[in-house]
C-alpha positions as CSV (number, residue, x, y, z in Angstrom):
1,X,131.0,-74.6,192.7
2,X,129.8,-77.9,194.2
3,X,126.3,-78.4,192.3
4,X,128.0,-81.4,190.6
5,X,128.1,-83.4,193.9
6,X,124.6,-85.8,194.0
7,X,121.6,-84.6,195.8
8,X,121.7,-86.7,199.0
9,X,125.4,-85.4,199.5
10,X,124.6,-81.7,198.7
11,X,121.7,-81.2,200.4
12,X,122.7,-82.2,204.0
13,X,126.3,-80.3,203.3
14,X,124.3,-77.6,202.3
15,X,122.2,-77.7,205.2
16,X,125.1,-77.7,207.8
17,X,126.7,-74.7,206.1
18,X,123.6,-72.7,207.0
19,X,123.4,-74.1,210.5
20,X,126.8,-73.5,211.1
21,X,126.7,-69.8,210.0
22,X,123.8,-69.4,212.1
23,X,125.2,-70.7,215.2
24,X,128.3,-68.8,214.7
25,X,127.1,-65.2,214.0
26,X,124.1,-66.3,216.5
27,X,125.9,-66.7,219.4
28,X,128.0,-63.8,218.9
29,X,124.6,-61.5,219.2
30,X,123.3,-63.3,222.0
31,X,126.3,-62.8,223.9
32,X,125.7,-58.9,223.0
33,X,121.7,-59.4,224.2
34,X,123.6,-60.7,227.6
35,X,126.0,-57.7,227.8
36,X,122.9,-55.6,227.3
37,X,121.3,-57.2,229.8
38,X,123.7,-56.7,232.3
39,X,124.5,-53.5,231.6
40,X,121.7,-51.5,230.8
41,X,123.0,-47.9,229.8
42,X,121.9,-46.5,226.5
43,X,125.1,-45.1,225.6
44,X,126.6,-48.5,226.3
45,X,123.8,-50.2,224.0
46,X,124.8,-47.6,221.4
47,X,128.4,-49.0,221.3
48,X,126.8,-52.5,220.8
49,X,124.7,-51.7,217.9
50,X,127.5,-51.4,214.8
51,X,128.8,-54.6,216.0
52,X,125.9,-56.6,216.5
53,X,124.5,-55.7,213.3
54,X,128.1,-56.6,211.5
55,X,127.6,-59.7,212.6
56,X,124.1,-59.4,211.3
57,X,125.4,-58.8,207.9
58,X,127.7,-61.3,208.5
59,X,124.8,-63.9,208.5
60,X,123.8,-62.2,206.1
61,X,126.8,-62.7,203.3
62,X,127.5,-65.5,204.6
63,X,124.4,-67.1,203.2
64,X,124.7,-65.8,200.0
65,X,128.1,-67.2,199.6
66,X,126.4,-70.9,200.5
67,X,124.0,-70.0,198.2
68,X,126.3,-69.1,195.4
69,X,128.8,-71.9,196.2
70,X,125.9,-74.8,196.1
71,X,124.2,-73.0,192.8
72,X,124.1,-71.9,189.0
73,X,122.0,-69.3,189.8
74,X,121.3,-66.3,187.8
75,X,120.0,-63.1,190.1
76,X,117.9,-60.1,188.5
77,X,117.2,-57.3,190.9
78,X,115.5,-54.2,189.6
79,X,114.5,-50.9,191.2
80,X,117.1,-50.9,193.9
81,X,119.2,-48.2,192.6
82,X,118.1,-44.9,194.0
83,X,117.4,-46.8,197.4
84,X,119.7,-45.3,200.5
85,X,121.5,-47.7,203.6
86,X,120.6,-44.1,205.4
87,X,117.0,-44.5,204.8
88,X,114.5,-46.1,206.2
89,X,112.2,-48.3,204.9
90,X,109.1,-50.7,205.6
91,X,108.9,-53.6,203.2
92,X,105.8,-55.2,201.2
93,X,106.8,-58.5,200.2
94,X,105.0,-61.7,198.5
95,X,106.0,-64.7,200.5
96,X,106.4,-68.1,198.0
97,X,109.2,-69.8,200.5
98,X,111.4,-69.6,203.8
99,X,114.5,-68.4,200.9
100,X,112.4,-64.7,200.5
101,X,114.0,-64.1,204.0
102,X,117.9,-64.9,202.9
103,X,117.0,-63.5,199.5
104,X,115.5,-60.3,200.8
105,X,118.0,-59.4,203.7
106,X,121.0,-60.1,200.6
107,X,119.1,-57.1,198.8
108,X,118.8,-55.4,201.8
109,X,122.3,-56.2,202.7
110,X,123.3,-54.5,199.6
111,X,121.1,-51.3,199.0
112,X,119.3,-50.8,202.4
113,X,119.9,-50.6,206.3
114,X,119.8,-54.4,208.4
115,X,116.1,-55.7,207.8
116,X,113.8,-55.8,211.0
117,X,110.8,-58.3,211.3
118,X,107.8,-56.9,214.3
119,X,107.7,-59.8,216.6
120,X,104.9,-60.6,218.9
121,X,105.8,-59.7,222.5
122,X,105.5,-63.2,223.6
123,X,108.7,-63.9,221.8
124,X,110.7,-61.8,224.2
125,X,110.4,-65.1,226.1
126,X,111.6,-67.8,224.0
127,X,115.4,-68.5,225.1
128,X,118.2,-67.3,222.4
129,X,115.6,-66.7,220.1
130,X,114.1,-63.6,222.1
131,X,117.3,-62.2,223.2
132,X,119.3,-62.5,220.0
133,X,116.3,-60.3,218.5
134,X,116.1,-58.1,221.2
135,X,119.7,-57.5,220.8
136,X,119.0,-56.9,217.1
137,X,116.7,-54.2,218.3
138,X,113.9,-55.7,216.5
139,X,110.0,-53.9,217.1
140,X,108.1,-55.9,219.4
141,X,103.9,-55.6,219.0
142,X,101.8,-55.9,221.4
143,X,98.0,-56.0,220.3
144,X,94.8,-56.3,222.5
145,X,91.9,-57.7,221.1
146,X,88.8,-55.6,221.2
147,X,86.8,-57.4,223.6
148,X,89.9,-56.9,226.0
149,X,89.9,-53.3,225.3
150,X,86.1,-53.1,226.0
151,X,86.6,-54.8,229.0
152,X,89.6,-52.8,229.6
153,X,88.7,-48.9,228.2
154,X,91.9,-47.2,230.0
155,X,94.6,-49.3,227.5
156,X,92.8,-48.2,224.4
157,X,96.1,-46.9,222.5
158,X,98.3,-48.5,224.6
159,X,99.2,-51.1,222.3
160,X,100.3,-48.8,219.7
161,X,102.5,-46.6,222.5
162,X,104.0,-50.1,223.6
163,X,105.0,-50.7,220.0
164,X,106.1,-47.2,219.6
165,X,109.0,-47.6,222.6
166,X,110.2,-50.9,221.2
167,X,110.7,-48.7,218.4
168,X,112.8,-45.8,219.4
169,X,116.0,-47.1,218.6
170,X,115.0,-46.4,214.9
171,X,114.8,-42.5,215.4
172,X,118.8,-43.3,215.6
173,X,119.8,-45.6,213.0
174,X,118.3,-46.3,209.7
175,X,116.2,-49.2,209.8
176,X,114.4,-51.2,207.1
177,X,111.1,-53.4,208.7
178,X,109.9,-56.4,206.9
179,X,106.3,-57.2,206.2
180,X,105.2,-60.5,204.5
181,X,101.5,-59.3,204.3
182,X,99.8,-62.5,203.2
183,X,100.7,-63.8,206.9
184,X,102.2,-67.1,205.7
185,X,104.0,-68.7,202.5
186,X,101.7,-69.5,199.3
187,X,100.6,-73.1,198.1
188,X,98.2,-74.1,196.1
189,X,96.2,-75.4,198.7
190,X,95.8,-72.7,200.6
191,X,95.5,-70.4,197.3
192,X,92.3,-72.8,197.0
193,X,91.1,-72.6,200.6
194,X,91.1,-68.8,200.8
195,X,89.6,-68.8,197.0
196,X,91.9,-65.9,196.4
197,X,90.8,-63.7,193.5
198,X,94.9,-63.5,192.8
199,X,96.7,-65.9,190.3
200,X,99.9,-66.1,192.2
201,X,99.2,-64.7,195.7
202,X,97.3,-65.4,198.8
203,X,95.0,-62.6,200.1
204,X,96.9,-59.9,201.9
205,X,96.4,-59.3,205.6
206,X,96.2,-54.8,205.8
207,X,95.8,-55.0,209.5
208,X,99.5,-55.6,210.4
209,X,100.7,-53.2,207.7
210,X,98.3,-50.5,208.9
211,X,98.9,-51.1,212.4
212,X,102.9,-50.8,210.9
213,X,102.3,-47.7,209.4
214,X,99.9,-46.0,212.2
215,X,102.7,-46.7,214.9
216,X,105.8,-45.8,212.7
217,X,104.2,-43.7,209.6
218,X,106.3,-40.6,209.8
219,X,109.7,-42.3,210.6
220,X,109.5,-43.7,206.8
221,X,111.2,-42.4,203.7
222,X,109.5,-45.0,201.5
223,X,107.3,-48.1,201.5
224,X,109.1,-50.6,199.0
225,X,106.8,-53.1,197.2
226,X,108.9,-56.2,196.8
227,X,108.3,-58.8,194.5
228,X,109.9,-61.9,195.0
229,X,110.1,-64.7,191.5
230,X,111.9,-68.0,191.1
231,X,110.3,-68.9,188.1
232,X,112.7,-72.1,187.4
233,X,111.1,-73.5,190.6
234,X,108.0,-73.9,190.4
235,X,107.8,-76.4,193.8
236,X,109.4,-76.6,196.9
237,X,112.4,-73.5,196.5
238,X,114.1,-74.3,199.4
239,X,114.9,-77.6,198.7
240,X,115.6,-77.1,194.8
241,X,118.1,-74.7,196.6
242,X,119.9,-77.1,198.7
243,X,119.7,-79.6,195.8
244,X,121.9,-77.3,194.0
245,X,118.9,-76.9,191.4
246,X,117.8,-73.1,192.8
247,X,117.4,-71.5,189.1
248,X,116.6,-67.5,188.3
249,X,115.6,-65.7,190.8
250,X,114.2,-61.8,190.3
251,X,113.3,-59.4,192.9
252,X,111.3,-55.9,191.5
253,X,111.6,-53.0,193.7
254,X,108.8,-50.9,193.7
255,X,109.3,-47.4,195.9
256,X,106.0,-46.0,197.2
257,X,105.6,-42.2,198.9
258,X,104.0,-42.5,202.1
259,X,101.2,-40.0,202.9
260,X,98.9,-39.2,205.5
261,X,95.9,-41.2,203.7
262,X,97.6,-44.6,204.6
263,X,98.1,-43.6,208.5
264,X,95.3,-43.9,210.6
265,X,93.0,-45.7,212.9
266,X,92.9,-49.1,211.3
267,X,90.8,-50.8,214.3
268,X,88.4,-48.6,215.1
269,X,88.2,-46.3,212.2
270,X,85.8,-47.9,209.7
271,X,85.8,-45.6,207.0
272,X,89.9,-45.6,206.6
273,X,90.1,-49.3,207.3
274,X,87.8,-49.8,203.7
275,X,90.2,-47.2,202.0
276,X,93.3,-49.2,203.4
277,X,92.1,-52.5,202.2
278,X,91.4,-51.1,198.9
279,X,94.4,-49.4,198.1
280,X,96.4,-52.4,199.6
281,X,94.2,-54.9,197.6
282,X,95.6,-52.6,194.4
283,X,98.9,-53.1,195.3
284,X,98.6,-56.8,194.6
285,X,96.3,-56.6,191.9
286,X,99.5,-54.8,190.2
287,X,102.0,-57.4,191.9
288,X,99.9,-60.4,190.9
289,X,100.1,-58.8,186.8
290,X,103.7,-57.9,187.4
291,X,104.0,-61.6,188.5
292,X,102.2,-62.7,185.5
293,X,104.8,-60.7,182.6
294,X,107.4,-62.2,184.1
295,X,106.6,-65.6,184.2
296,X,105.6,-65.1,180.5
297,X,108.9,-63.3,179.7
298,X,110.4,-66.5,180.9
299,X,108.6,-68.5,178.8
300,X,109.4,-66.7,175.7
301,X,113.0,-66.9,176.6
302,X,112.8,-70.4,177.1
303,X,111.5,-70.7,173.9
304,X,114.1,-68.7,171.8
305,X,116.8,-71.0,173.6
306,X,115.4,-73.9,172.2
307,X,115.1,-72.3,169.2
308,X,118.8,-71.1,168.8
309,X,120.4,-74.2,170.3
310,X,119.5,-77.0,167.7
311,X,120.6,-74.6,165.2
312,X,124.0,-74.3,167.1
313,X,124.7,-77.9,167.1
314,X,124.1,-78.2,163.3
């Protein structure tokens, strides 16, 4: 444990560590993108796929162990227990800080196959970057707007088709597909600007989800509410964390059956699009109370430790 070495010497050795592992397991999966590149034979991607996702993992453990080695702190995961690595899975998840990623492929990591983020198809461009995720076999989306579409009747659907091939690797491997549905991390600030009726959340964004769900609905076993706490940390997380000063930090699991009422037109369907923004809109109504008992929970055990402890020292 180093998280007695000051600040301004843990933080940038903390920050190299991550770098490093990122570089390392980075490279190794862009070299695979280059091999798949060259060599363009399914069954020859097939053979690339267990080791480009160990090194995936890799990253993956890798970061936890920084984590751990830099950090006192405690972990409470709940719901994860009936949850399969031979499932798969799409991912509902508050986003408070750039750590929900590393925390949230760890649980995955754990208890679920290699997490997947959709990526616009413009990142297919951007160098390392767009191959490493392409070798990753990550979904890439492709969306036209409606004016295009009106403009353009013969690719209405097409953009849902194009998603769908991106996504056929999945019909052979277990895959879990993240979705941070507020579209960005929360702050005050922006909880302001949006006025958001929640205490703890931005406003969730249903058209990705929906779009999510309309191209990949029946491939799911589950949709798997995540909710992501660090109630120690109330500011920035990520730099508490390379402080050394990252405290609790609880993840719920909640495990959702997936039905035909949430697949469907989300564009163009006006009727489904109000009952998808309603039931999503629920979901957070429950994640923003779930939020709430917990941060009160914490209180009250903050407040029996300062109870017990000056009665210890007497």
């Amino acid at each position: 444990m180093l998280t007695g070495l000051p600040s301004f010497i843990l933080m940038p050795f903390a920050f190299a560590l991550f770098c490093l592992n990122l570089a390392f397991n980075g490279t190794l999966v862009f070299l695979g993108g280059l091999l798949k590149t060259l060599i363009p034979v399914k069954a020859f991607h097939q053979l690339l796929y267990c080791p480009m996702h160990t090194f995936y993992r890799l990253w993956t453990y890798n970061n936890t162990l920084i984590l751990r080695l830099i950090n006192r702190s405690e972990w409470e995961i709940k719901g994860a227990e009936n949850l399969s690595k031979d499932a798969w899975y799409l991912i509902l998840a508050n986003h408070q800080s750039w750590l929900d990623i590393l925390v949230i492929a760890e649980v995955a990591r754990q208890h679920t196959p290699e997490p997947k983020f959709f990526l616009k198809e413009s990142l297919k461009k951007i160098p390392f970057l767009g191959m490493a995720c392409w070798a990753l076999d990550m979904p890439f989306m492709k969306r036209y707007s409606k004016a295009f579409v009106a403009k353009n009747p013969h690719l209405k659907g097409q953009d849902i088709e194009t998603t769908k091939k991106s996504c056929q690797s999945f019909r052979d491997h277990p895959t879990t597909i993240i979705n941070f549905v507020e579209g960005t991390r929360f702050t005050k600030r922006k909880h302001e600007r949006q006025q958001s009726p929640f205490r703890y959340l931005l406003k969730p964004k249903a058209g990705g989800i929906a779009f999510t769900l309309a191209t990949l609905g029946e491939q799911f076993d589950k949709v798997l509410n995540i909710t992501v706490l660090y109630p120690d940390n109330p500011g920035h997380v990520m730099k508490d964390m390379l402080k050394g000063k990252l405290g609790k930090v609880i993840v719920h699991i909640e495990a959702i059956d997936i039905n035909q009422a949430l697949i469907g037109d989300y564009f163009e369907d006006p009727e489904f699009k109000a009952h998808f923004q309603e039931w999503l809109n629920q979901q957070w109504l429950d994640k923003d109370q779930l939020i709430h008992r917990l941060y009160c929970q914490q209180e009250q055990e903050e407040a029996l430790k300062n109870q017990i402890s000056p009665h210890q020292s007497t």
